[in-house]
N, C-alpha and C positions, 0 to 999 in steps of 0.2 A: 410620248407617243405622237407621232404623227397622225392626221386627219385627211382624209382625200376630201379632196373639193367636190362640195356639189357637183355634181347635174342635172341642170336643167330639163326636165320633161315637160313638152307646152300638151297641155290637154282641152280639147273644146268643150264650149257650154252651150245652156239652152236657151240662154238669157240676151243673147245678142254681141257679147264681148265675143273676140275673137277668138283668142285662147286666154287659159289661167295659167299659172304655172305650178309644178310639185318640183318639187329637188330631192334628188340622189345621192343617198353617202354610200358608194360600194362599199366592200371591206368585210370581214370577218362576220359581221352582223348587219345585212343590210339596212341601210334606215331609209324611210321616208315621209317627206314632210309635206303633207298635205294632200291630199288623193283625187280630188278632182270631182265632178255630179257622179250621181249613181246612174250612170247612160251607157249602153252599148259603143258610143262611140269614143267616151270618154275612156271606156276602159280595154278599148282598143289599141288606143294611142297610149295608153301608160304601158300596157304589153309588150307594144313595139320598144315605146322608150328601155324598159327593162330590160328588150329582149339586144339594143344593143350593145347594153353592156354585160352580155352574156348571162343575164339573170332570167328567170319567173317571179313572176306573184308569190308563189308556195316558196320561196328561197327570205322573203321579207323578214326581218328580226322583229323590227319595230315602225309602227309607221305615230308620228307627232302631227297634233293639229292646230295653226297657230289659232284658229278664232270659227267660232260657230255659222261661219256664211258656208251656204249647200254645196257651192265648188271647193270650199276647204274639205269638209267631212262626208259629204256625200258615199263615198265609197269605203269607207272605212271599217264600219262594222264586215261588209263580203268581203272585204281584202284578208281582214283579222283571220275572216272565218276559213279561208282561202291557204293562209299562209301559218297559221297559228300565231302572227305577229303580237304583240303588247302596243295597243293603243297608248298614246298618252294624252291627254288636255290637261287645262287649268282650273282651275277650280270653276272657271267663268264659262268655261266651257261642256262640264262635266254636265248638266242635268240636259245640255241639248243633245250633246251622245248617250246619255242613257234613257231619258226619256223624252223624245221629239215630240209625242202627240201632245203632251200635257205643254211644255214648251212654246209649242203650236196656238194652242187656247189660252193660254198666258197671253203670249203676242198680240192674239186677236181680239180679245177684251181691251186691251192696251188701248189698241187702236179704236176701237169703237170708243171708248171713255172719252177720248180725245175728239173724236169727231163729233161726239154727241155736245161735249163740252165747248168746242172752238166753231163746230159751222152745223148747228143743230136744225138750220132750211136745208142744206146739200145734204143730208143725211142720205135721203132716200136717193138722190140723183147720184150716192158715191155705193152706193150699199150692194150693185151688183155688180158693178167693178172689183170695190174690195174684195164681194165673199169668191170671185172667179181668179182671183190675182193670190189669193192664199191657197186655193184648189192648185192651183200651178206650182207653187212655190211646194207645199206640202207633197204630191208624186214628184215630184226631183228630191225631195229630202232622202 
């Protein structure tokens, strides 16, 4: 069996990068790898990108996700729900797409241990940075 080559779909983010990328396997079963934020914008441009290779969203088979960062999965679950498609991740990746909030709070204890542990005077001077930089990051999840 032959494979069609990717395609490249540049989708934008909120994060300052310019674009990210998802790639396209047309064919019998559309695939796609990686979805892009969960943003009006971003899921404009994966539209258009589908839409020039004559597809929709609802046409998706399967959409894979290489790693748990927001511009990878961000739209993954609307897309599923959108298309009927079969998500896929890894095992490393599986409790961040099925449970983000818990995930979430994993994280950010993480983090706090860490800052309590290595710079316990900047605590208070990082603390509302931190808790407004995870408020961000968790609405784009």
């Amino acid at each position: 069996m032959i494979l069609p080559n990717p395609i490249r779909i540049e989708l934008p983010t909120v994060f300052g990068m310019s674009t990210v990328n998802s790639y396209l396997f047309p064919g019998n079963e559309p695939t796609l790898i990686d979805t892009g934020e969960d943003n009006a914008n971003a899921l404009q441009a994966l539209e258009d990108g589908l839409g020039t290779q004559g597809l929709v969203v609802e046409a998706l088979a399967h959409v894979y996700i290489a790693h748990a960062h927001v511009d990878r999965i961000g739209m993954a679950s609307s897309l599923a729900k959108r298309s009927g498609a079969t998500v896929h991740v890894s095992n490393l990746v599986y409790d961040w797409a099925v449970q983000p909030e818990r995930s979430w709070q994993i994280r950010k204890e993480a983090y706090l241990l860490a800052l309590e542990r290595y710079a316990p005077a900047k605590l208070k001077l990082y603390m509302n940075a931190f808790t407004a930089m995870f408020a961000t990051f968790e609405e784009c999840w």
